[in-house]
C-alpha positions as CSV (number, residue, x, y, z in Angstrom):
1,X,121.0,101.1,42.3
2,X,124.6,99.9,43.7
3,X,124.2,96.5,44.8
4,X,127.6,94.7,46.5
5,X,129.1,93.4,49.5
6,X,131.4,94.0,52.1
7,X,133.0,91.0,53.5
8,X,136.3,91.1,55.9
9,X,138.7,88.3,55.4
10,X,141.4,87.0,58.3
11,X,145.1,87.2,56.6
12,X,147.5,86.3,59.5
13,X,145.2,87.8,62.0
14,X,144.8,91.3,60.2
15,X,141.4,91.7,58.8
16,X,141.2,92.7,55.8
17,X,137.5,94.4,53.7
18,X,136.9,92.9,50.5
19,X,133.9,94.5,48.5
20,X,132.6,92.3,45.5
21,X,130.2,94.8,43.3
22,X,126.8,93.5,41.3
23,X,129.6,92.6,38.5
24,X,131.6,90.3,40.7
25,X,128.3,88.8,42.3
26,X,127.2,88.2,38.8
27,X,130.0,86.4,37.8
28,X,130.3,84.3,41.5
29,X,126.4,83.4,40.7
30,X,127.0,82.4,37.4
31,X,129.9,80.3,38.1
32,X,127.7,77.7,40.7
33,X,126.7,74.7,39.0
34,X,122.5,74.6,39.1
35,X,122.2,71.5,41.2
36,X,118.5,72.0,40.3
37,X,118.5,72.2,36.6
38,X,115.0,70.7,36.1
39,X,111.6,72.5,36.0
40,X,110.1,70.4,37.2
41,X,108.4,68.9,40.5
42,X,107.2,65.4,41.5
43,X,104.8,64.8,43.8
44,X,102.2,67.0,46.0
45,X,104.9,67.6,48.1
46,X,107.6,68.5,46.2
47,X,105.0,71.2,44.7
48,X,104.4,72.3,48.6
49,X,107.5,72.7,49.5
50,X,108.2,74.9,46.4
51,X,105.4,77.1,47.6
52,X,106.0,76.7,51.0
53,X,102.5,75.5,51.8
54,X,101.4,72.2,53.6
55,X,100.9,69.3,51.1
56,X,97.3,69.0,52.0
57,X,96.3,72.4,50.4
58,X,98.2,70.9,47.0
59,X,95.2,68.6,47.3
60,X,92.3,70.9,48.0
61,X,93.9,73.4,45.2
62,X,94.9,70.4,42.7
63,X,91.5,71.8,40.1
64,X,93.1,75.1,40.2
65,X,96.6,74.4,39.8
66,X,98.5,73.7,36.5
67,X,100.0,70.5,36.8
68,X,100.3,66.7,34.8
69,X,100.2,63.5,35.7
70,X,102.8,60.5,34.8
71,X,101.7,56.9,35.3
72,X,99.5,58.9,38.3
73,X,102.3,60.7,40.0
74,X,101.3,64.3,40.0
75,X,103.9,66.4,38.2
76,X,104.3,70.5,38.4
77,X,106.6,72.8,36.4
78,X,107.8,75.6,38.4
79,X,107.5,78.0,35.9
80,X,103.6,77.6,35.5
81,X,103.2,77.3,39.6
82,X,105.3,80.7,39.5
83,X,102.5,82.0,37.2
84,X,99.6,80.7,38.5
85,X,100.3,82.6,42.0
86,X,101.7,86.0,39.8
87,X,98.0,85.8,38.5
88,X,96.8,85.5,42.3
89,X,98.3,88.9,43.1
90,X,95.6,91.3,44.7
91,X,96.3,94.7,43.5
């Protein structure tokens, strides 16, 4: 599978096509600092957003999902939230 991208660039008012390939993309992706770097997620809602659900199900769900608590805050790795929904999948 080719995977790149075609953008056109302005120089002086003549537009010009620059294609980046799944090399270039590669090494554009790993240059971005991870602003993100931790795995994990504090609070229900931090966990909701992640899974783009309301915070209330968080609650409802809370037996079934992996997560810890710190000092009673509700903590969730992302990792274990990623595989708790892969073993969710209806084949």
């Amino acid at each position: 599978m080719n995977v790149g991208v075609t953008i056109t660039i302005d120089l002086n008012g003549v537009p010009v096509p620059l294609t980046l390939d799944a090399a270039a993309l590669a090494a554009i992706a790993d240059a971005v600092p991870n602003r993100d770097c931790s795995p994990w997620l504090a609070g229900a809602q931090a966990a909701a957003d992640y899974l783009g659900w309301p915070r209330e199900r968080i609650y409802k769900r809370l037996r079934d999902l992996p997560h810890y608590r710190e000092e009673g805050r509700l903590m969730f790795r992302r990792d274990e939230l990623d595989a708790w929904i892969e073993g969710c999948r209806e084949r």
